[in-house]
C-alpha positions as CSV (number, residue, x, y, z in Angstrom):
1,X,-9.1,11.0,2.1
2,X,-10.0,7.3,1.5
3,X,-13.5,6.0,0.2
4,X,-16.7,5.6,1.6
5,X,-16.0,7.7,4.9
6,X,-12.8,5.5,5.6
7,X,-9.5,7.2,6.1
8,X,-5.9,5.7,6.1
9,X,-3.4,5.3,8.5
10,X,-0.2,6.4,7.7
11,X,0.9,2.1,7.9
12,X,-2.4,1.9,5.6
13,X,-0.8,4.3,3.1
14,X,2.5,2.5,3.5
15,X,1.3,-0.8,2.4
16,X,-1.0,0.8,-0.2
17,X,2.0,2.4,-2.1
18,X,4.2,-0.7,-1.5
19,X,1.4,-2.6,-3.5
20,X,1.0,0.1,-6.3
21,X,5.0,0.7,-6.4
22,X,5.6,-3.3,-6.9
23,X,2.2,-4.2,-8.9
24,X,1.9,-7.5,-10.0
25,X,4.7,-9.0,-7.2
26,X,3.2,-7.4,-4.1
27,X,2.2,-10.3,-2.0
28,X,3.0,-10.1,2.3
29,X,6.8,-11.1,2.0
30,X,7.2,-8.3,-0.7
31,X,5.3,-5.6,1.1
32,X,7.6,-5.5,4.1
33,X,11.4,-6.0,2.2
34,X,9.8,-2.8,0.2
35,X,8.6,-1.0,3.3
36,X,12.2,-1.8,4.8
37,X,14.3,-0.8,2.2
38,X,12.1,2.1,0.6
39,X,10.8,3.8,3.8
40,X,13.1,2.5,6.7
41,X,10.3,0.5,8.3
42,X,10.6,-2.5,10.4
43,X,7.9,-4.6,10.7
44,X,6.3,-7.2,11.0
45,X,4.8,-10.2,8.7
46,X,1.7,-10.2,10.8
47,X,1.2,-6.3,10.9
48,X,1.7,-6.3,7.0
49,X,-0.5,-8.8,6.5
50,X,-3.4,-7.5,8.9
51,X,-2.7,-3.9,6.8
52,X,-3.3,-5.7,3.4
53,X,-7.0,-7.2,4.8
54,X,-7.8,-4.2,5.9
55,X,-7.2,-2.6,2.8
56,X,-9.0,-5.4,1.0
57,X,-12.1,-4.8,3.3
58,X,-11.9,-1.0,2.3
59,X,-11.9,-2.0,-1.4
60,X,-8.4,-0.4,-1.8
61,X,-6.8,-3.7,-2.6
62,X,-8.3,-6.6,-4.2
63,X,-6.2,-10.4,-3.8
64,X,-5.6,-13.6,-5.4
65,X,-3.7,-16.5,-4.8
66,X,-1.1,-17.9,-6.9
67,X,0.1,-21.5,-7.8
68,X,2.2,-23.7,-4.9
69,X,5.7,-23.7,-5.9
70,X,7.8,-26.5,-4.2
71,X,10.1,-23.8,-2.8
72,X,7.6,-23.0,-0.5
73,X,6.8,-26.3,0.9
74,X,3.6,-26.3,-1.3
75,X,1.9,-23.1,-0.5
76,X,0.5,-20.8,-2.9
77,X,0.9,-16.8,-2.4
78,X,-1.7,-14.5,-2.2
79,X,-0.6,-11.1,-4.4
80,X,-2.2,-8.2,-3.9
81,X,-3.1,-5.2,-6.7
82,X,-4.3,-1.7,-6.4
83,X,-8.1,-1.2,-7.3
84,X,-9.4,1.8,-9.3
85,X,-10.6,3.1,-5.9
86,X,-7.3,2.4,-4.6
87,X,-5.6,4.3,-7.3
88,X,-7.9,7.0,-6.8
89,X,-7.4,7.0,-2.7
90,X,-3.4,7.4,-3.5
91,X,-3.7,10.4,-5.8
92,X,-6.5,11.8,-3.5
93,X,-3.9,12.1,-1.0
94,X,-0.9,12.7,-2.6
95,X,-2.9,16.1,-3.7
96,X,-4.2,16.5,-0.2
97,X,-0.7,16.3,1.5
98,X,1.1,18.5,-1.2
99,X,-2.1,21.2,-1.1
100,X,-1.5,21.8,2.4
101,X,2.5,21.6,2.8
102,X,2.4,24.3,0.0
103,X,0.5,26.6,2.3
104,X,3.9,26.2,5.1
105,X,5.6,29.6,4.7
106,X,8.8,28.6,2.7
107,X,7.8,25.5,1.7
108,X,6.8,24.3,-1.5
109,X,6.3,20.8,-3.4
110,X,6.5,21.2,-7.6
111,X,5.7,17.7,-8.8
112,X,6.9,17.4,-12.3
């Protein structure tokens, strides 16, 4: 799993889906209401943010930062969006985790 001898976290993976399931609107704020709603998770801005650098520094993630809006007292967002080696890392363990729950005895995942 993961590139370049790194493996994910199960937060990691979290946070990488949340970016690749909201694509061009996944910035911090956006990362944890998805992570809330979608997977029951409460957590914090800090933690989510901490998760997106270091899935930047893996090369999962790459970043930019959008224009100030006056809504946000002049700050600009940074947005996050999956790399090729991120999309890669996902499917690499998507496969990995459905390969081996197949081999539980009475157990199987058919993806269709």
């Amino acid at each position: 799993m993961g590139t370049k001898g790194n493996h994910l976290g199960e937060f990691e993976e979290l946070v990488l889906v949340a970016v690749a399931s909201l694509t061009s609107e996944a910035y911090g704020v956006s990362v944890m209401k998805y992570l809330s709603e979608e997977a029951k998770r409460s957590v914090n801005i800090s933690a989510i943010h901490q998760g997106l650098k270091r899935l930047e520094s893996k090369g999962l993630v790459t970043s930019h930062v959008g224009g100030a809006t006056k809504v946000r007292g002049g700050r600009s967002k940074r947005y996050f969006e999956l790399t090729e080696t991120g999309q890669y890392t996902l499917k690499e363990i998507m496969e990995l985790k459905i390969q081996l729950y197949n081999k539980v005895p009475n157990f199987s995942i058919k993806l269709t």
